[in-house]
C-alpha positions in Angstrom: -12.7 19.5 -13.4 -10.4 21.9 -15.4 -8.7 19.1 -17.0 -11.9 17.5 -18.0 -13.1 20.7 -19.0 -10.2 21.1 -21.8 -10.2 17.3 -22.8 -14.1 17.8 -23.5 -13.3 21.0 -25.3 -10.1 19.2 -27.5 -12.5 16.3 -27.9 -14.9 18.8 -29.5 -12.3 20.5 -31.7 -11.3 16.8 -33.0 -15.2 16.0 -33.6 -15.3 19.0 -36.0 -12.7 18.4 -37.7 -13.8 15.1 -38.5 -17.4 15.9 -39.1 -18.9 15.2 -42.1 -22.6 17.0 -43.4 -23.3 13.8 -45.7 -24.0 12.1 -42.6 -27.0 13.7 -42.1 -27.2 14.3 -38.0 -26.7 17.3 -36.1 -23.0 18.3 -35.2 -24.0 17.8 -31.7 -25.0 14.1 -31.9 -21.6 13.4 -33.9 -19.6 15.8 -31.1 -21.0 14.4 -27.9 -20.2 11.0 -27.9 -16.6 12.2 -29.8 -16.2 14.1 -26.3 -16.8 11.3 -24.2 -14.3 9.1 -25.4 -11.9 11.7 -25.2 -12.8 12.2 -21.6 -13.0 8.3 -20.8 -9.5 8.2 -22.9 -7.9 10.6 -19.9 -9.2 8.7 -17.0 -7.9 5.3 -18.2 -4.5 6.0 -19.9 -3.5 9.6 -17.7 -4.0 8.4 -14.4 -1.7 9.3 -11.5 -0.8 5.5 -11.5 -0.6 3.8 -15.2 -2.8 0.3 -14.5 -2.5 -2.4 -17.6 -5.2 -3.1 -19.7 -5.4 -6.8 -18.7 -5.8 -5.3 -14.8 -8.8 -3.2 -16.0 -10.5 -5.7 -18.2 -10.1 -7.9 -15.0 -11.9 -5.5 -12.8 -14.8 -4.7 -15.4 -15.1 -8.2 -15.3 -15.2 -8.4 -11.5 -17.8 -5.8 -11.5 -20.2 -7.7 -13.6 -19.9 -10.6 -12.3 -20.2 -9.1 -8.6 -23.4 -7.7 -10.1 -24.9 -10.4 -11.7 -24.1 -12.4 -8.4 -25.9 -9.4 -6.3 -28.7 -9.4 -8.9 -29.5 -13.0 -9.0 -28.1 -14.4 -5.5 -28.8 -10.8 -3.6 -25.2 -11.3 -2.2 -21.5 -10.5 -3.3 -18.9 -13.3 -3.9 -15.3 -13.4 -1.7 -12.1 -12.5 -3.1 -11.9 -17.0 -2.9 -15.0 -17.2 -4.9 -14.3 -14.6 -7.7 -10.7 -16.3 -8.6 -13.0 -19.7 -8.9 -15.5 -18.1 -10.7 -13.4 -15.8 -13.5 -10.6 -18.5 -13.0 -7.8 -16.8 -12.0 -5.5 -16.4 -8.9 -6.7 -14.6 -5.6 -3.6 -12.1 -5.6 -5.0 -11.2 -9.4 -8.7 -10.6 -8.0 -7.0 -8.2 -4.8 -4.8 -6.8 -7.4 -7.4 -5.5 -10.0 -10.0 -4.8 -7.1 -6.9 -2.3 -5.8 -6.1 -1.0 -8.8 -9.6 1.1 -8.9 -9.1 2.6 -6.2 -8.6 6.7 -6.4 -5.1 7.6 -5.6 -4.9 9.7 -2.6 -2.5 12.6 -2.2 -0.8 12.6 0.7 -1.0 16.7 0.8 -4.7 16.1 0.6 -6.5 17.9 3.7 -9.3 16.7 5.3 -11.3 18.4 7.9 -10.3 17.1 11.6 -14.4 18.0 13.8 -12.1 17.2 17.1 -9.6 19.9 16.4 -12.2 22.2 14.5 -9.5 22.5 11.5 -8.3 20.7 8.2 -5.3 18.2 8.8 -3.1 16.5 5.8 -3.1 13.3 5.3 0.7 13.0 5.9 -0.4 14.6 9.7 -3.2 11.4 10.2 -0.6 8.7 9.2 2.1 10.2 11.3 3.2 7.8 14.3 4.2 10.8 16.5 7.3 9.1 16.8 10.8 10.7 16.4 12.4 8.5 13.1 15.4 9.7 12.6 16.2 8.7 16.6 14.3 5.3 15.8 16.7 4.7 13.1 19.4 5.7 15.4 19.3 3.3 17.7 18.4 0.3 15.7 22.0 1.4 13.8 23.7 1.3 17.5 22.2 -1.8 18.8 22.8 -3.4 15.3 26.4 -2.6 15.6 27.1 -3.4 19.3 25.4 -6.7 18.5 27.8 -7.0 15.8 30.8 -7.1 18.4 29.3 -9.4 20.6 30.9 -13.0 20.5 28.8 -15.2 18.7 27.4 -17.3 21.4 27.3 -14.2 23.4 24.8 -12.8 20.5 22.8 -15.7 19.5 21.9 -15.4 23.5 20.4 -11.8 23.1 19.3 -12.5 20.0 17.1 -15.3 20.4 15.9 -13.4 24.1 15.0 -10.3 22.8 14.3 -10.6 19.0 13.0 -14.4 19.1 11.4 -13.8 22.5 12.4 -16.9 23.8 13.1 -17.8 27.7 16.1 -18.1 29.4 15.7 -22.0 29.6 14.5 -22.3 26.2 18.3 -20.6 24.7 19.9 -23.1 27.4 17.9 -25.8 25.6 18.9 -24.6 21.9 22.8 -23.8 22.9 23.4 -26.9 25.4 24.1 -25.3 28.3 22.0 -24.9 31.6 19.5 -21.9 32.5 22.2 -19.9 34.9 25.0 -20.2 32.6 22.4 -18.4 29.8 21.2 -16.0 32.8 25.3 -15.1 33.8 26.1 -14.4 30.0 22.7 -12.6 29.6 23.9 -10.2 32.3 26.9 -10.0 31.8 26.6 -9.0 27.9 23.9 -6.1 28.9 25.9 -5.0 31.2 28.6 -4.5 28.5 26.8 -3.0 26.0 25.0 -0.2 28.2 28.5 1.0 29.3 29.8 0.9 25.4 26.5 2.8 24.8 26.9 5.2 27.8 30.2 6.2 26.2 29.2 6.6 23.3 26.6 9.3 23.8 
């Protein structure tokens, strides 16, 4: 509201500066309008997030036509149905439609009724989960996978990142379902003891 504030006041400033007596209104009805464009100037160019002009001709354009279609039909068109209609693509329509949407700090606190207290926003997206230790172990797994053999790792891979079974890899790699089960042991078994010693 401060900001506003100050753009309404510099919009005034600017108004007087350009007023003229010959053109016979009140400074007020020259000033008032002057401030509003300044204002509407702020909220479309000194965003948090610069959008294009094309994006924000496209979303005025979405608007009316959503409201014409509400007015007339008494019911809003799909994402599908606007692209037809303005004749552009469907990731245009999402993108303009996103692009008026307030940006949200993520120091922003919001009051939490459960917990009787306000909570960031960086607190409500939090996954309770220890990343740095995620990352961790994805770096450990990549690189013990990386010293695997390569039939050895296209086994594990294709078990426990392509979730196939045991006689779908002996299908894929030509051999039969015990060899792939032998291996499959036989490679865990290896890489919890390299693990083991490495913590």
């Amino acid at each position: 509201m401060d900001d506003l504030y100050q753009i309404g006041c510099i919009g005034f400033i600017k108004s007087i500066q350009r007023f003229d007596t010959n053109f016979e209104v009140k400074l007020s009805t020259y000033s008032v309008p002057y401030m509003i464009g300044e204002i509407k100037r702020f909220l479309r160019d000194d965003g948090t997030i610069k959008v294009s002009r094309s994006l924000k001709e496209l979303n005025a354009r979405i608007r009316e036509t959503q409201k014409h279609f509400l007015t007339t039909k008494g019911k809003e068109l799909t994402i599908e149905e606007l692209a037809k209609e303005l004749k552009v693509t469907k990731e245009d329509i999402a993108l303009a439609i996103e692009s008026a949407n307030p940006v949200e700090s993520i120091e922003k606190s919001v009051y939490n009724s459960k917990e009787d207290k306000e909570i960031g926003l960086v607190e409500r997206i939090s996954t309770n989960k220890d990343e740095a230790e995620m990352l961790t172990n994805k770096m450990v797994v990549k690189e013990l996978l990386d010293e695997l053999q390569t039939r050895d790792k296209k086994i594990i891979m294709l078990r426990f990142f392509k979730e196939k079974t045991q006689s779908e890899v002996a299908k894929i790699l030509g051999i039969n379902q015990v060899q792939v089960s032998r291996i499959e042991r036989r490679v865990l078994a290896s890489m919890k003891i390299k693990l083991m010693g490495a913590s």
